[in-house]
PLY file of the C-alpha trace (Angstrom):
ply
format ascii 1.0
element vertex 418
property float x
property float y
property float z
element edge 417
property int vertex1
property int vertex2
end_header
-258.33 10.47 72.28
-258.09 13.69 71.13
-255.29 16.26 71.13
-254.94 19.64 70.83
-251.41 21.42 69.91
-249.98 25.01 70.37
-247.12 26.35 69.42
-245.78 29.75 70.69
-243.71 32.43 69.53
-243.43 35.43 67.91
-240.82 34.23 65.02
-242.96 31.12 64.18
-246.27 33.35 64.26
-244.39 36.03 61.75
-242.89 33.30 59.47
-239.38 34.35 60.81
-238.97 30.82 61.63
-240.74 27.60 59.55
-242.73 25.92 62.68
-241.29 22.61 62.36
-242.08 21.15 65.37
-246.03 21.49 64.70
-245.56 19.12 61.84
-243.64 16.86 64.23
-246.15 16.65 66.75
-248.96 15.85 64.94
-246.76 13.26 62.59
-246.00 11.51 65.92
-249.02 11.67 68.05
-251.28 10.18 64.51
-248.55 7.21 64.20
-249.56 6.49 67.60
-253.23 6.72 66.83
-253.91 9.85 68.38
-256.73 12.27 66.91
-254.93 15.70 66.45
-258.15 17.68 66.90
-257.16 21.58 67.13
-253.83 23.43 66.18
-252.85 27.30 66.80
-249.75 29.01 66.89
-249.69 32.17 68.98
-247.29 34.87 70.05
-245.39 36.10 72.59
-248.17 38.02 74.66
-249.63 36.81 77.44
-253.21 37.44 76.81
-253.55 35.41 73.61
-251.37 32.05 75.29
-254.49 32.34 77.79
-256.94 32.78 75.44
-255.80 29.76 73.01
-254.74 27.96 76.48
-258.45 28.05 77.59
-259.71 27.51 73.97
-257.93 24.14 73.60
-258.75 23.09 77.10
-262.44 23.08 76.50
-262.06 21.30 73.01
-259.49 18.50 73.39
-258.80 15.51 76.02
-254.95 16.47 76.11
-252.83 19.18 75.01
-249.05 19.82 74.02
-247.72 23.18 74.68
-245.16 23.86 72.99
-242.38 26.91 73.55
-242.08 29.88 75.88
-239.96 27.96 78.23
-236.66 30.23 78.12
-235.05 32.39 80.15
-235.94 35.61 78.61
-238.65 38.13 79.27
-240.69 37.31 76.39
-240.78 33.60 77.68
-244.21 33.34 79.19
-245.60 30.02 78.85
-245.00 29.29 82.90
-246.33 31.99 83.62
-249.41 31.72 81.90
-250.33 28.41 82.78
-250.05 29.02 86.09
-252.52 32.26 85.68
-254.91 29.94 83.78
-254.46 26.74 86.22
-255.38 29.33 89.08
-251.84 27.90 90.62
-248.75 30.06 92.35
-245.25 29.32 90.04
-242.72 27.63 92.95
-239.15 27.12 92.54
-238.79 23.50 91.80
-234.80 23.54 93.55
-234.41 19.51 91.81
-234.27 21.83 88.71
-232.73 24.64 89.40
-229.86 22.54 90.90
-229.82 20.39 87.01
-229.45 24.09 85.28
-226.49 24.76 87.73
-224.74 21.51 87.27
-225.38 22.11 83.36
-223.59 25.22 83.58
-220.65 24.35 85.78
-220.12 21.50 83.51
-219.10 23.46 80.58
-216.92 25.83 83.04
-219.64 28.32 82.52
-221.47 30.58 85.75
-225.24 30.36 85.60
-227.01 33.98 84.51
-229.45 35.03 87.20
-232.04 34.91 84.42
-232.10 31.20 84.23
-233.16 30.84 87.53
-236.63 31.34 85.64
-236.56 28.40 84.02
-236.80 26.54 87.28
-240.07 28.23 88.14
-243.00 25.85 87.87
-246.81 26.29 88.71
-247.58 24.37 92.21
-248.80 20.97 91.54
-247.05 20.19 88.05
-245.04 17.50 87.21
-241.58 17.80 86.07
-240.89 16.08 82.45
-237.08 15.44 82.30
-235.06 17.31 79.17
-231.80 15.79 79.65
-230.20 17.90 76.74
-231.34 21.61 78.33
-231.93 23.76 80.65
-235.74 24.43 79.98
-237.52 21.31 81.78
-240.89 20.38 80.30
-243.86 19.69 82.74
-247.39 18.60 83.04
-250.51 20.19 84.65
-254.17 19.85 84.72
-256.20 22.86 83.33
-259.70 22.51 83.82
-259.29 19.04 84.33
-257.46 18.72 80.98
-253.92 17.56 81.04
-250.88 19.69 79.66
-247.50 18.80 78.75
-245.27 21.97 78.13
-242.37 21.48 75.66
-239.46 23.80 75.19
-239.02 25.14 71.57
-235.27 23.65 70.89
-236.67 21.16 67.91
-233.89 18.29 69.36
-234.90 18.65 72.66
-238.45 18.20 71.80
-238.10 15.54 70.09
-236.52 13.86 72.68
-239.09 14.75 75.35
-242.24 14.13 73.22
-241.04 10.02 72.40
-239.26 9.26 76.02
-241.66 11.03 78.26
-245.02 12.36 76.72
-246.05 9.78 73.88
-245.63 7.48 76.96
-247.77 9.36 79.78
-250.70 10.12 76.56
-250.67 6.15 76.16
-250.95 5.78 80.15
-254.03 8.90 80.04
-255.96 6.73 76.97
-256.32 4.14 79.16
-255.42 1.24 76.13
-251.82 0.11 75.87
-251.21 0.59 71.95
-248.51 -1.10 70.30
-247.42 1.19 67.41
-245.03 -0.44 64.96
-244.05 1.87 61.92
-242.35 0.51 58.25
-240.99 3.49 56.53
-239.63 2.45 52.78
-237.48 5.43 50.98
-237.58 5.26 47.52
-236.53 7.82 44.49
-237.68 8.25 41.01
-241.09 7.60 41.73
-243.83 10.45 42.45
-247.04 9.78 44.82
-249.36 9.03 42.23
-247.25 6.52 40.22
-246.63 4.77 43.73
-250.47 4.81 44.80
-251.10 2.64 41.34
-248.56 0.20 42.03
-249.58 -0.28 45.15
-252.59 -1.13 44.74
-252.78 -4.69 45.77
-250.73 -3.65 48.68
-253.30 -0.24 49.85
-255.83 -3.46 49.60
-253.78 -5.88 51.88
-253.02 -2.87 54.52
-256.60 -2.21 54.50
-257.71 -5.95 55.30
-255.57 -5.89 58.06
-256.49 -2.76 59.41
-252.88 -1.16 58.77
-252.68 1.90 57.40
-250.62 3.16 54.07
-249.41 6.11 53.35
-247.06 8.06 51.71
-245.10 11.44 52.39
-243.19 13.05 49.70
-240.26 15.67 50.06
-238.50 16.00 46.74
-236.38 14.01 45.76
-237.88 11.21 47.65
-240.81 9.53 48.84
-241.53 7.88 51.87
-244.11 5.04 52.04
-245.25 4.44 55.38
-247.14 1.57 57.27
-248.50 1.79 60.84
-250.09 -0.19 62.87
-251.83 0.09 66.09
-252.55 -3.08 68.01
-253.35 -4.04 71.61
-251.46 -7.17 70.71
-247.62 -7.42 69.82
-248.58 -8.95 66.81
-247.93 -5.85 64.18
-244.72 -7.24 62.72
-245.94 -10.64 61.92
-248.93 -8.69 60.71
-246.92 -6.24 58.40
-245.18 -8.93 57.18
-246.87 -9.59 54.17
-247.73 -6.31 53.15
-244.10 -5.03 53.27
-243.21 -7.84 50.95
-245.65 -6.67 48.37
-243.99 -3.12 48.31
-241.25 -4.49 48.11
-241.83 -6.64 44.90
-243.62 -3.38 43.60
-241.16 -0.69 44.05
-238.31 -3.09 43.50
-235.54 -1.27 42.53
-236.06 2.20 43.50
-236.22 1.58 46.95
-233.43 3.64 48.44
-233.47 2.48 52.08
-235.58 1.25 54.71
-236.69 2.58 58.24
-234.13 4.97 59.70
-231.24 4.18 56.93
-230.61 6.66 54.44
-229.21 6.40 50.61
-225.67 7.68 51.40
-225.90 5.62 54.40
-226.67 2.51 52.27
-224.03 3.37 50.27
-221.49 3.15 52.83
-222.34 0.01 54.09
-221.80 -1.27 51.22
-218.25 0.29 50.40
-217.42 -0.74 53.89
-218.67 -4.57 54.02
-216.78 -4.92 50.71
-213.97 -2.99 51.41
-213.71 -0.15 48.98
-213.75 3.33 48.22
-215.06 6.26 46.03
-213.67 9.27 44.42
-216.37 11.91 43.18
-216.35 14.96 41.12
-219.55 16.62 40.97
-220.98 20.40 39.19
-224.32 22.35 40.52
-224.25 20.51 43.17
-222.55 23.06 45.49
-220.57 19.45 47.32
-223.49 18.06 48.67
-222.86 14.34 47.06
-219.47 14.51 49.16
-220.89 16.13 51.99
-223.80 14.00 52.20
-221.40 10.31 52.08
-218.85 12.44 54.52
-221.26 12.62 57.33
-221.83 8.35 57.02
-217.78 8.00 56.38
-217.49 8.12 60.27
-214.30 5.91 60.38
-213.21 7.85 56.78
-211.81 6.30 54.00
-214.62 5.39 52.58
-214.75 8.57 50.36
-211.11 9.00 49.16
-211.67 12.59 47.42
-213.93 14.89 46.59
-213.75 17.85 43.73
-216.46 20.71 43.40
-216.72 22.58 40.42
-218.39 25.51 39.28
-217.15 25.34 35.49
-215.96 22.30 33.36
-213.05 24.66 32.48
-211.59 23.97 35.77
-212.29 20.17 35.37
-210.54 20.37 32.01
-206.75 22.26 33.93
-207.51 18.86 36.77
-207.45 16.65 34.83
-205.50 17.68 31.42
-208.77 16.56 29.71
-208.81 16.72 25.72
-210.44 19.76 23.81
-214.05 18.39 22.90
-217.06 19.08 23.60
-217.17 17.96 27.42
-220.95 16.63 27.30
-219.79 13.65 25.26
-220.24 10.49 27.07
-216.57 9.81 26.61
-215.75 12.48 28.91
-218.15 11.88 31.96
-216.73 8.20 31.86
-213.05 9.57 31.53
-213.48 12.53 34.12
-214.56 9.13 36.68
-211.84 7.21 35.46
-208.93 9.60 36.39
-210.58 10.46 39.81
-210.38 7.05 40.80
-206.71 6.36 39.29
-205.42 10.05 40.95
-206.86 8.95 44.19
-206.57 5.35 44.44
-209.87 4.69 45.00
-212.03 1.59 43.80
-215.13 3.95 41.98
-214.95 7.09 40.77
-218.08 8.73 40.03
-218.59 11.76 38.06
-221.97 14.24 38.22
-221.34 17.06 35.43
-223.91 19.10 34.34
-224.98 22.56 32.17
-227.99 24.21 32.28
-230.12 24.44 29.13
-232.71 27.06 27.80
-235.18 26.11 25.07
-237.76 28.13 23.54
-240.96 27.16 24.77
-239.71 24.70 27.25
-238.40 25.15 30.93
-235.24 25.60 31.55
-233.46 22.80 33.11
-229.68 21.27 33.38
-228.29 18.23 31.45
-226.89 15.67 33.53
-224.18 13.63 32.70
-223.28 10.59 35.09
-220.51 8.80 34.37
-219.12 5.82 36.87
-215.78 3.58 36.76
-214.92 0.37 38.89
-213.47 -2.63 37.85
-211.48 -1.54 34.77
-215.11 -0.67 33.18
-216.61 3.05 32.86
-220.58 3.50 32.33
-222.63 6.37 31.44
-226.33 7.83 31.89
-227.57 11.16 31.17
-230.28 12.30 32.23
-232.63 16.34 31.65
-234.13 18.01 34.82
-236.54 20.65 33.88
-237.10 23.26 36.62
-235.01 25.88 38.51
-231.59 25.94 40.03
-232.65 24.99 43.66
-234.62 21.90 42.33
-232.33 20.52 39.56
-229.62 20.72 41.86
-231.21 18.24 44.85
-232.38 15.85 42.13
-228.32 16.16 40.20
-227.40 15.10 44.05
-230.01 12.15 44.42
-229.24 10.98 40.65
-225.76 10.84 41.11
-225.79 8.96 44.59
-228.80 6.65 43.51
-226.20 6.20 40.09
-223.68 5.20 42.55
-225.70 2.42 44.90
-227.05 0.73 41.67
-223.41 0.52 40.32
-222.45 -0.86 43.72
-225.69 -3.46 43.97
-225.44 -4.16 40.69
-229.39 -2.76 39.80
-229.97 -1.83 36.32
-228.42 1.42 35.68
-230.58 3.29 33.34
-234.67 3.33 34.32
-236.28 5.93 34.06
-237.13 8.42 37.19
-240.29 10.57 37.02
-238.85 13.85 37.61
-236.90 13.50 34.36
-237.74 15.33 30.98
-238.09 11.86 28.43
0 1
1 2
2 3
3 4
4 5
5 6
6 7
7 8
8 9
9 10
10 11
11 12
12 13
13 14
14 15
15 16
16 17
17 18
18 19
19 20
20 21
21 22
22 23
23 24
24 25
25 26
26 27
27 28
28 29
29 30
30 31
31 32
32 33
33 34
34 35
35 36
36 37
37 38
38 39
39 40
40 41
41 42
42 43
43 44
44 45
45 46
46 47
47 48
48 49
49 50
50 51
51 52
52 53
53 54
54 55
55 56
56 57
57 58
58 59
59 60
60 61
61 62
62 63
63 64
64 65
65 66
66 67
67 68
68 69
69 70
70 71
71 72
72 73
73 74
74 75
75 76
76 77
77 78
78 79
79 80
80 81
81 82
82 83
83 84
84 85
85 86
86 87
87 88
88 89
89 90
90 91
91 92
92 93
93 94
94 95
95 96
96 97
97 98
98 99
99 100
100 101
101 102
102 103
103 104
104 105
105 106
106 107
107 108
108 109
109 110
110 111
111 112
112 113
113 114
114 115
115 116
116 117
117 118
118 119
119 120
120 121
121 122
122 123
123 124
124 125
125 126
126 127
127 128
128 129
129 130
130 131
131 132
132 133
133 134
134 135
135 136
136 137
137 138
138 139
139 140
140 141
141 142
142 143
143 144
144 145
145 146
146 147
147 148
148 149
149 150
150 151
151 152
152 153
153 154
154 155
155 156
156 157
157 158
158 159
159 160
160 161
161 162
162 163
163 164
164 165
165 166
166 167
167 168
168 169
169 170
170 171
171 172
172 173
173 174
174 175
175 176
176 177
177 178
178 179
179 180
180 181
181 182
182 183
183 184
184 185
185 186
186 187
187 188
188 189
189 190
190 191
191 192
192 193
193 194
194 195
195 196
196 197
197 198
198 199
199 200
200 201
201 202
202 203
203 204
204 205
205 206
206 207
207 208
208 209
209 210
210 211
211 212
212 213
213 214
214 215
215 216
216 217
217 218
218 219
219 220
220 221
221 222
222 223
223 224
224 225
225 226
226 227
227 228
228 229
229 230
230 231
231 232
232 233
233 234
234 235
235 236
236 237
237 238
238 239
239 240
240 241
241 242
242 243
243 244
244 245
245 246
246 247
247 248
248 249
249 250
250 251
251 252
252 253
253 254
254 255
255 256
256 257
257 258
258 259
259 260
260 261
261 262
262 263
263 264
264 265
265 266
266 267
267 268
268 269
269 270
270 271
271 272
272 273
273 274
274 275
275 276
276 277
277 278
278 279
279 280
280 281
281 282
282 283
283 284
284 285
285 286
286 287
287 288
288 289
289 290
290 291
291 292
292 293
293 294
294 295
295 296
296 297
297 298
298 299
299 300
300 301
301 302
302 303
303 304
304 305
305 306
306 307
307 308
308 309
309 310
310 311
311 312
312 313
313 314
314 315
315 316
316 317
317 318
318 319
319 320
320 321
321 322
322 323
323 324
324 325
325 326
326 327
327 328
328 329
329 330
330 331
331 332
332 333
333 334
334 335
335 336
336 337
337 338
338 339
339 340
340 341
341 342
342 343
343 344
344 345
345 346
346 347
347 348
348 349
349 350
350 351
351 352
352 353
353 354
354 355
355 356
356 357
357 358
358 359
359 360
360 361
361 362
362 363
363 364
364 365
365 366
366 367
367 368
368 369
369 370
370 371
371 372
372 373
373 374
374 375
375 376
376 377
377 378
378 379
379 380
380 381
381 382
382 383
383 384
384 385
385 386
386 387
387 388
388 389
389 390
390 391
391 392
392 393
393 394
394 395
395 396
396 397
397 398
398 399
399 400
400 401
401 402
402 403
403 404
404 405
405 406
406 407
407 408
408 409
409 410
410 411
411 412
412 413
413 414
414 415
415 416
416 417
């Protein structure tokens, strides 16, 4: 079955705004074994909507509008599908009343304006959003089906897996059951991962499952999917997932919807410890990042940000040397545990570097205490501030859940300068 997308709006056709939810849709609609046949993004005038409105009617078997649902003047989309559908817009009052209640919930009078938003072309069907006031619906357009998505990326999302992905499976006429494996992994790039999984590209392929992988620095995601008319995927996947599992092995971060700091928690909150962290170049993102998984807190005792190691040295009355000795990464973790009371401390320091001929970079120096013992890696990232400082985050919290798991603390990531 294939799908067309269009995205609308003046900020995502200018690059004002990075059109996120294209990438979305298509991700989504493929995992569930939909052909994503035609693409455009258009803006805010009401000629070119009908133009790429009628284009992707005559070119795909369904299409996702998406945008243009607002309140505002330059929101058009209703009013353009209706023009194209040949249709009148009617006020749909089961919606209007919704945008009402929304308001007066929040203590808040409903602007005129909104009323808008409640205007639908005769004969569509209403798709819930039940986290705004722009309602998504569906029409036939030249005997094509529509589904039109407000722009808010959270309230798409939403919309396109509880009420579209749904009605598409219902329109393709076969009942596919899509089960997904996502494996997150760091210190591995794309083409390292496609060698050592080779036996498993060859198992996926057997079984008509497909593999794939998706990187966004510092990660990677590996990804199976499988689309069956039976319920039989997991049992299926089984096997397969096994096999990346042997092969990645230790730098598998987390599975499915888990995350590394997430990880992390769990396992300071199953066995009932805690963390201190200091971290440089990093502008707090380590703490930030185990913060927003501390839900309950204490988890994360304390947190220090640093611009300068002089700073570090007035904290903690540290000794005049040379700070990039190992001694003082371990000693820096040391005291932030003892200070705080925590189990770990865990300290990410770092300076950048300049060598003739070479890219500049920043020197990492990890250094971890628990259990009356202190260990130490350091580590080179070649490349500018922006991208050493996401891969000083990931090495410092990947430093920290091998220290916790007790995985071998010093392989070798591919993003580092050996």
């Amino acid at each position: 079955m294939k799908v067309g997308i269009l995205c609308t709006g003046d900020e995502i056709l200018t690059g004002k705004t990075v059109n996120t939810n294209y990438s979305h849709i298509a991700k989504r609609l493929v995992e569930y074994g939909f052909e994503v046949n035609w693409g455009a993004i258009v803006g805010d005038q009401h000629e070119a909507i009908h133009q790429a409105m009628e284009l992707a009617a005559s070119i795909s078997d369904a299409v996702i509008v998406n945008g243009g649902l607002g309140p505002t003047l330059d929101d058009l989309t209703q009013e353009v599908a209706a023009n194209v559908a040949g249709a009148e817009l009617e006020l749909n009052q089961e919606w209007l009343d919704r945008i009402a209640d929304w308001y007066h919930s929040r203590d808040r009078v409903m602007p005129d304006n909104n009323r808008k938003q409640a205007l639908l072309p005769a004969g569509s069907e209403l798709i819930n959003n039940p986290i705004g006031t722009a309602c998504g619906f569906a029409l036939d357009i030249h005997g094509v089906r529509f589904f039109f998505t407000p722009g808010v990326p959270k309230e798409l999302y939403m919309m396109l897996d509880r009420e579209i992905l749904p009605r598409l499976q219902n329109l393709r006429g076969v009942s596919l059951h899509t089960h997904i494996k996502r494996f997150h992994s760091f210190g591995i790039g794309e083409s390292r991962a496609d060698k050592m999984l080779a036996q498993a590209a060859q198992m996926a392929g057997n079984a008509q499952v497909k593999l794939g992988f998706q990187s966004h620095y510092p990660q990677l995601e590996t990804k199976l999917v499988a689309n069956t008319t039976t319920q039989d995927a997991p049992e299926m996947m089984g096997p397969i997932e096994e096999e990346i599992r042997n092969c990645l092995g230790n730098f598998i971060v987390s599975e499915d919807a888990q995350t590394l700091e997430g990880n992390i928690c769990q396992i300071l909150r199953e066995s009932g410890t805690s963390v201190s962290i200091v971290e440089m170049h990093t502008a707090g993102l380590i703490n930030s990042r185990l913060h927003a998984c501390d839900e309950l807190g204490g988890l994360v005792k304390a947190g220090v940000v640093s611009q300068t190691m002089g700073d570090l040295h007035g904290l903690f009355q540290l000794p005049n040397e040379e700070w990039t000795q190992t001694a003082v990464a371990k000693q820096v973790a040391i005291l932030a545990s003892r200070q705080n009371n925590s189990t770990y401390g865990l300290s990410v320091l770092t300076e950048r570097y300049v060598e003739e001929g070479e890219q500049d970079g920043v020197e990492i120096h990890l250094g971890i205490s628990g259990n009356g013992e202190a260990q130490y890696r350091k580590s080179r990232l070649p490349g500018s501030p922006s991208w050493t400082r996401l891969g000083a985050v990931e090495l410092g919290l990947d430093f920290l859940r091998r220290s916790l798991a007790g995985l071998p603390m010093h392989e070798l990531v591919d993003f580092e300068q050996h």
